[in-house]
N, C-alpha and C positions, 0 to 999 in steps of 0.2 A: 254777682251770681256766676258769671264767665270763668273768675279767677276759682271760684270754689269748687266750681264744676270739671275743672283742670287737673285741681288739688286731689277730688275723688279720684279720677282715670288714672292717676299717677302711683295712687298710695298702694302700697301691697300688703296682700293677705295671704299670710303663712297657709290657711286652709286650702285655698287654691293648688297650691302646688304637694298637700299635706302627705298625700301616698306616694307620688313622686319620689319626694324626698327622700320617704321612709325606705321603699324599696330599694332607692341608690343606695343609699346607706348600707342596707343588711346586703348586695349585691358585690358591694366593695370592699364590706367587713368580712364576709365570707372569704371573699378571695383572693386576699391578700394572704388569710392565713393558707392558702395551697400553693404558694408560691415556696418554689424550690422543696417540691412535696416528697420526692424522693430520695431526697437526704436521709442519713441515720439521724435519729434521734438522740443526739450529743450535743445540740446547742444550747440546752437546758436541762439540767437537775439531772444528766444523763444518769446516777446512778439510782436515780426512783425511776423513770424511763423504762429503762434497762433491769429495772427487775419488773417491772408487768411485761415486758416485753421476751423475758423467763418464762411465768409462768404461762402468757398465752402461748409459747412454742410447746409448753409441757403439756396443758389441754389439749392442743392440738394432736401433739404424736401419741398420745395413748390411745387413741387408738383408729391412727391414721395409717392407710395398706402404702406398700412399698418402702417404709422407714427403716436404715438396717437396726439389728436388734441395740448397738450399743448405742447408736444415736437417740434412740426410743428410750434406754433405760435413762443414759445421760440426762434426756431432755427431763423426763420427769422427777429424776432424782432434782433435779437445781430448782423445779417447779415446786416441791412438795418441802425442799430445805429452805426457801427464802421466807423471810417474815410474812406473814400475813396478818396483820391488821383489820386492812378492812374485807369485804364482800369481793370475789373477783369477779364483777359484773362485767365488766369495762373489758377484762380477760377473757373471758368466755364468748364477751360477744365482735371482741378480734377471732380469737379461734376459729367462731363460726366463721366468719367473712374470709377467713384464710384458703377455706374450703374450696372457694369460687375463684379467691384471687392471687392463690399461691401465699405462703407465707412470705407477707408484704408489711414492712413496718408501718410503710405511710397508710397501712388504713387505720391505724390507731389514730393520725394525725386528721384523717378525715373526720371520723365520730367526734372527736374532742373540739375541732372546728365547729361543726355542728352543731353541739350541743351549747357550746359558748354562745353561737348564732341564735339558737332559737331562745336562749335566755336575756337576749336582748331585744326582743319582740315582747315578751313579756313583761319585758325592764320599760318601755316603751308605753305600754298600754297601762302599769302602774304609774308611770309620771303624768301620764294624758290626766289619769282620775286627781290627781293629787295638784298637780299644778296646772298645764294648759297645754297646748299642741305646741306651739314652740319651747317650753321647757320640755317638753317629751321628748322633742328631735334631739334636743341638746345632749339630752342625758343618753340618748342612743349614740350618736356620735362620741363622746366621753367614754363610754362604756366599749365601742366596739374598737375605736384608732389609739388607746391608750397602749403608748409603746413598749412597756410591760406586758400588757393583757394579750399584743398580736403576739410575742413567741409564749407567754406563758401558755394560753389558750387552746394551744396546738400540741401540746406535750400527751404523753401517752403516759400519764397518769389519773385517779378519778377524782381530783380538785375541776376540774372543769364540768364536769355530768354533775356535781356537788354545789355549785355555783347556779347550773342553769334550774337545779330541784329548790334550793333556796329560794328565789328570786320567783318561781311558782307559788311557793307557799305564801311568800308577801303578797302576791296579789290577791293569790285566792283570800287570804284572810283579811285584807285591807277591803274587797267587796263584802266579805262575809260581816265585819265590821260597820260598812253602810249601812246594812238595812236593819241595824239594832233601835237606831230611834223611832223607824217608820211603826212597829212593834213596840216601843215601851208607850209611847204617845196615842196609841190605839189608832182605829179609823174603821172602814167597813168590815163585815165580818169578812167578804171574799177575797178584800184587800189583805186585810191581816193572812186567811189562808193562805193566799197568791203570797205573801213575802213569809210566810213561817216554810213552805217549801223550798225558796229560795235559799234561807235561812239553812237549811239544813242539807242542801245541793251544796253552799259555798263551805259550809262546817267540815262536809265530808270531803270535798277536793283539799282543802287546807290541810288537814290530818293524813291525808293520804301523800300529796307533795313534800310537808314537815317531815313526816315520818321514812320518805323515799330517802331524803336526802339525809338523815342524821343515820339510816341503815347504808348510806354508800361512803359515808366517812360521820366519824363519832364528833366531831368538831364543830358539824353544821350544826348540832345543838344550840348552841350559845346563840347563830343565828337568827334562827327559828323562833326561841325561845322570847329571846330580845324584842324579833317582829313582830312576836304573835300579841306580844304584854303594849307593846309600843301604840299597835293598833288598836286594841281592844279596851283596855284600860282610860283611852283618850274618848271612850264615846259612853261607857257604865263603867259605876265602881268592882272592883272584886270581888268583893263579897254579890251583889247581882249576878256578876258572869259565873261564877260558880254555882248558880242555882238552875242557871237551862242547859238540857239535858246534851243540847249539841255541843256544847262548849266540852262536856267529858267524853261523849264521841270524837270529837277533835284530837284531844289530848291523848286517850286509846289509841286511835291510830296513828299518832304521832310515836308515840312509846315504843309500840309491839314490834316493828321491824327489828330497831333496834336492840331492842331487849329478847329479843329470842334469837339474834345472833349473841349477842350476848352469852345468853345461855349457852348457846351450843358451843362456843368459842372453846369459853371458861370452864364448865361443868362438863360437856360429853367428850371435845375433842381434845379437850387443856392445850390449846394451840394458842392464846389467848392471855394467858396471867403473866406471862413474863413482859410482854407488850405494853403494858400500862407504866410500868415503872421511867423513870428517869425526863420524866413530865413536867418537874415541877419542882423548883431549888430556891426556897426561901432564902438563902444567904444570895443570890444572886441583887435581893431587891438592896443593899447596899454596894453591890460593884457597880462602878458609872460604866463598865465598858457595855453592861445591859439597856442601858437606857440611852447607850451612844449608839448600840448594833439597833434595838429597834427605830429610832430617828434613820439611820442611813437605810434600815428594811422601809420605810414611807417616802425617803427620798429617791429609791431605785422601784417603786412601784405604785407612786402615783404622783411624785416629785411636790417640790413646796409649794408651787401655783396653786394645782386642785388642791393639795391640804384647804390651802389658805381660803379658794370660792368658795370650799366645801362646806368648813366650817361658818364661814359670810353666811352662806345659804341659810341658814337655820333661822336668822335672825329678818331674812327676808319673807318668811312666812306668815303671812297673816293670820291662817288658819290655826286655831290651836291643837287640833287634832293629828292636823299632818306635822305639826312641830312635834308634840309628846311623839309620833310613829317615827322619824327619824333620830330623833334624840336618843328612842329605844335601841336603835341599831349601832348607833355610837358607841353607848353604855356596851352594849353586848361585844361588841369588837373589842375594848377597852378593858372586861374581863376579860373575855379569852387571852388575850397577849399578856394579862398578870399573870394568869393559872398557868400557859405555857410560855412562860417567862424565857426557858432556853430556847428554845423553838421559835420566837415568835422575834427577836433580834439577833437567831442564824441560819434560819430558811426563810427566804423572802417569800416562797410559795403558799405561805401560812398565811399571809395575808390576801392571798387573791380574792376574797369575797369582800375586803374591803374596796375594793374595784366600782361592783354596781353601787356599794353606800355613798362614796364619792361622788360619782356620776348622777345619781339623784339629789342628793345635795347640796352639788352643784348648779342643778337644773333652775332653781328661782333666780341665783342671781342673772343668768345666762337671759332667761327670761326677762329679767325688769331691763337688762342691755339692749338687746334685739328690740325689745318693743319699743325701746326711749327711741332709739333711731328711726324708727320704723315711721314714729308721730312728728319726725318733723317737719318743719312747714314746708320745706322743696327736697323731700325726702330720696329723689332718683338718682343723684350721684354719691349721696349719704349709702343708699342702699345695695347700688354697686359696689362699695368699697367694702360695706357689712359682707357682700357676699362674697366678695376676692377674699376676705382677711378669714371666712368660714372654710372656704376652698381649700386657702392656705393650710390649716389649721390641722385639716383633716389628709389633705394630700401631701404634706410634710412627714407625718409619723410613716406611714405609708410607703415612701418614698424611703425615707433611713431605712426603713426596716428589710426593705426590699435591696438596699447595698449590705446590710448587714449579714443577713442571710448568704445572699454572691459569695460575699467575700470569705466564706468557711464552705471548704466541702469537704468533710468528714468520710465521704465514699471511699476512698483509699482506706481507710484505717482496715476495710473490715479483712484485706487483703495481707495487713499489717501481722494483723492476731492471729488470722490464720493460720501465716508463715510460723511464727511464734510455735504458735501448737502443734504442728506438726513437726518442727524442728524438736522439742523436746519431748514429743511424746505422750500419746492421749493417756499413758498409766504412770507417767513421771509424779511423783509427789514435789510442791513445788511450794514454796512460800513466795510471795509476791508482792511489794510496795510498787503497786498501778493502779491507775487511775479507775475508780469507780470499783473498789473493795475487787480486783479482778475479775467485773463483772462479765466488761468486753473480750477478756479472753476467754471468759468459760462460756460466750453465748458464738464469739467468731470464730475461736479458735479452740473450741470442743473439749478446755481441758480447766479445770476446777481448783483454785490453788488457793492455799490459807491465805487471809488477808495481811498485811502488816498494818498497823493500826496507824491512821496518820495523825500528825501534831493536836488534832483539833480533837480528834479521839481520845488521846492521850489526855489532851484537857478534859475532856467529860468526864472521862471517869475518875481523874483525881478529884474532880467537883463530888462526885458521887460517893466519895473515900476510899477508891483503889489508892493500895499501899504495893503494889507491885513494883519491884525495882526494873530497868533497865536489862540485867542480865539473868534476871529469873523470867523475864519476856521472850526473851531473845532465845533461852533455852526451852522454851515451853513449845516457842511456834514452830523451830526448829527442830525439834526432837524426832526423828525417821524423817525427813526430808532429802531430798534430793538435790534441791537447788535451789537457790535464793533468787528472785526476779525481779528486776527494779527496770519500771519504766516511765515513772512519775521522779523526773528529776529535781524539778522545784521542790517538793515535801522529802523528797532526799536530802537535798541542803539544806533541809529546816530538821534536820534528824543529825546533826553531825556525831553523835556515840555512835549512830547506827552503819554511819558510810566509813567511818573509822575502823572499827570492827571487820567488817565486811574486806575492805580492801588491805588491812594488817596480814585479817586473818587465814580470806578463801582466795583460792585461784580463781581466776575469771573465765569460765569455761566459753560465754559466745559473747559475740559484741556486735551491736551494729551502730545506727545512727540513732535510734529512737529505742536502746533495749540493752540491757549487760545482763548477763547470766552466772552468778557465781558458783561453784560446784563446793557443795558445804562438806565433799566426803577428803576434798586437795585442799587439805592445809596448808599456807605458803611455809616454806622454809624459815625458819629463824634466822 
């Protein structure tokens, strides 16, 4: 009895320490991503970055006092010309905060922290329902130190507010999901009442989260869609869920955001019909370099390990209902990267919402580990080691990511472009092969220059069946220009007709270290 009584005092219980945990987690997940907060946003995807970061200055100065007139027209002029896609939610609501804290990049890096954060609370309290308190912690840790997710997370674009509306919806409709048996199996009449309210509390958060999140980007569709069938489908057949009345309340508000931007996009504002195109290249599904770029897009954004738990995971499910709801998410990840076949193996960003599918996933096998250890017979040095090797695990990404950041500071540049712009002149007409379609010079250094198209562009649109040659290009971009700008030298040397030309043909009018300026009107001498 001695030795058993031993064995109890010793053994641990994840629920003990269960808010503990959780709160370190979301306390360390937060704050890692505000580390080196004041950097420009160049360390990712800068040229989506860098245009919300457009139009929040354009919202801003229309009609902000003391702006001079040309910086006001400028600013919205660049606001009002960049694609717009989706909603500028994410924009609007920088603008606002600019108000209070000066036109400051890093507050976009805040809200995007944020919001990644609070969709891991969520992600958390879905894995609690679905597996158990230790697969929950797991999957929040997964989810919040995955070294991908802390820079992607943080970027000033609306794939993260996109991510954390998702990952609402799975919950709400994974609860909304529950209470369909309590309801088809009958019981008291106030019971039934009590859960038919319920019923239709969770039907309307779910439509309402689904439908936030496919109005803040059209992709969370597939999502949504995937979750909503994964969960629902695992507890009544389809033909039932289509007969109560909450399930087409659901689907309504799921639809209508989206489809009356929609509307307005396409039909009122036609800002909208040319956007859709170039989506989607059947001939791609026989080049291998598509199905080598999406592998190397899952090995830079959730690496082979989680693939590999992730996938385990499935088969460690007892439950059939949480198998069919994950396997739903799969499938839906799995279209989307068919349908945006270009897109989905050469923006890795495309895949960030397979991030939380991963990390839940992964949560049972995590779970069946931790507990095996957990039951054994002299579990206390067993359990210290589980816990160094957790520590590790979590304080390692954390740690890279925190020299990774160090080691790039971007703040100079903004000093770089400005010089630029002002040496040539905020009315110079300017063609320009630089980084991010000249985005950074028309937001630091105030001046607006045609883009040169780079190598990869080049390939899209011959994918697309541009028959455009080389020197009907060249004449096209050039035609009433001023000066040619090259400050992306790497895509320079992958262009060699274009630096050929260039240095044949123009004088070099400036030079520095990081910039050459050809004057297209001083033709060199023969």
């Amino acid at each position: 009895m001695a030795t058993k009584k031993r064995s109890q005092k010793t053994s641990f219980s994840i629920s003990e320490y269960l808010w503990v945990i959780f709160f370190l987690l979301i306390f360390l997940g937060f704050g890692i991503r505000l580390y080196d907060l004041t950097d420009l946003p160049l360390d990712f995807h800068p040229t989506r970055q860098l245009l919300s970061a457009h139009k929040a200055r354009g919202i801003l100065y229309q009609d902000q006092p003391g702006i001079p007139d040309w910086q006001r027209e400028f600013a919205i002029q660049q606001w009002k010309v960049r694609a717009a896609v989706e909603p500028e939610v994410l924009e609007h609501l920088v603008a606002y905060t600019y108000r209070f804290t000066g036109e400051q990049l890093w507050v976009a890096r805040i809200y995007s922290s944020l919001f990644w954060t609070i969709g891991g609370i969520f992600l958390f309290l879905l894995a609690q329902k679905l597996f158990s308190e230790v697969g929950a912690l797991a999957a929040l840790a997964i989810y919040l130190f995955n070294p991908y997710a802390i820079i992607a997370s943080r970027s000033f674009q609306p794939d993260p507010l996109m991510v954390m509306l998702i990952i609402l919806f799975w919950w709400a409709v994974w609860n909304y999901a529950e209470i369909l048996p309590a309801v088809t199996f009958g019981g008291k009449n106030d019971d039934i009442a009590n859960t038919a309210r319920l019923r239709w509390t969770w039907a309307i958060l779910a439509g309402i989260f689904g439908g936030l999140a496919i109005y803040i980007k059209f992709v969370a569709a597939f999502f949504v869609v995937g979750g909503g069938l994964g969960a629902l489908l695992g507890r009544q057949p389809l033909r039932r869920l289509l007969s109560q009345p909450e399930i087409w309340t659901m689907v309504g508000l799921g639809i209508l955001p989206g489809l009356s931007y929609l509307i307005y996009g396409t039909l009122v504002q036609k800002f909208l019909g040319q956007q859709f195109g170039g989506r989607f290249f059947p001939a791609m599904f026989l080049d291998p370099s598509y199905y080598l770029g999406w592998v190397s897009v899952l090995d830079l954004v959730i690496g082979g390990t989680l693939l590999m738990a992730a996938l385990l995971g499935i088969f460690f499910i007892e439950t059939k209902t949480v198998r069919q709801f994950l396997v739903g998410l799969w499938v839906a990840y799995l279209l989307f990267g068919l349908y945006f076949n270009y897109h989905i193996s050469t923006h890795d960003y495309y895949s960030l919402p397979l991030i939380p599918i991963a990390a839940v996933s992964a949560a049972p096998v995590a779970d069946y580990i931790i507990k095996g250890i957990s039951k054994q017979a002299d579990p206390k040095w067993k359990q210290l080691i589980l816990a160094g090797a957790i520590c590790l695990g979590i304080l390692f990404p954390m740690w890279n990511m925190r020299t990774r950041l160090r080691s790039a500071d971007y703040r100079p540049e903004a000093n770089v472009w400005n010089q630029i712009g002002s040496k040539l002149g905020t009315d110079a007409k300017v063609v320009a092969l630089t980084q991010d379609y000249g985005m950074r010079l028309a937001y630091w250094g105030w001046l607006a220059p045609v883009p040169w198209p780079s190598a990869g562009d080049i390939f899209y649109h011959s994918a697309r069946g541009s028959q455009v040659t080389f020197d009907e290009q060249f004449e096209r971009l050039t035609r009433g220009q001023d000066y040619f700008l090259v400050t992306d030298f790497e895509e320079y040397n992958h262009q060699p007709q274009l630096a050929q030309k260039l240095n044949s043909e123009y004088q070099i009018l400036y030079e520095g270290d990081t910039y050459v300026v050809f004057d297209l009107f001083e033709m060199r001498t023969p």
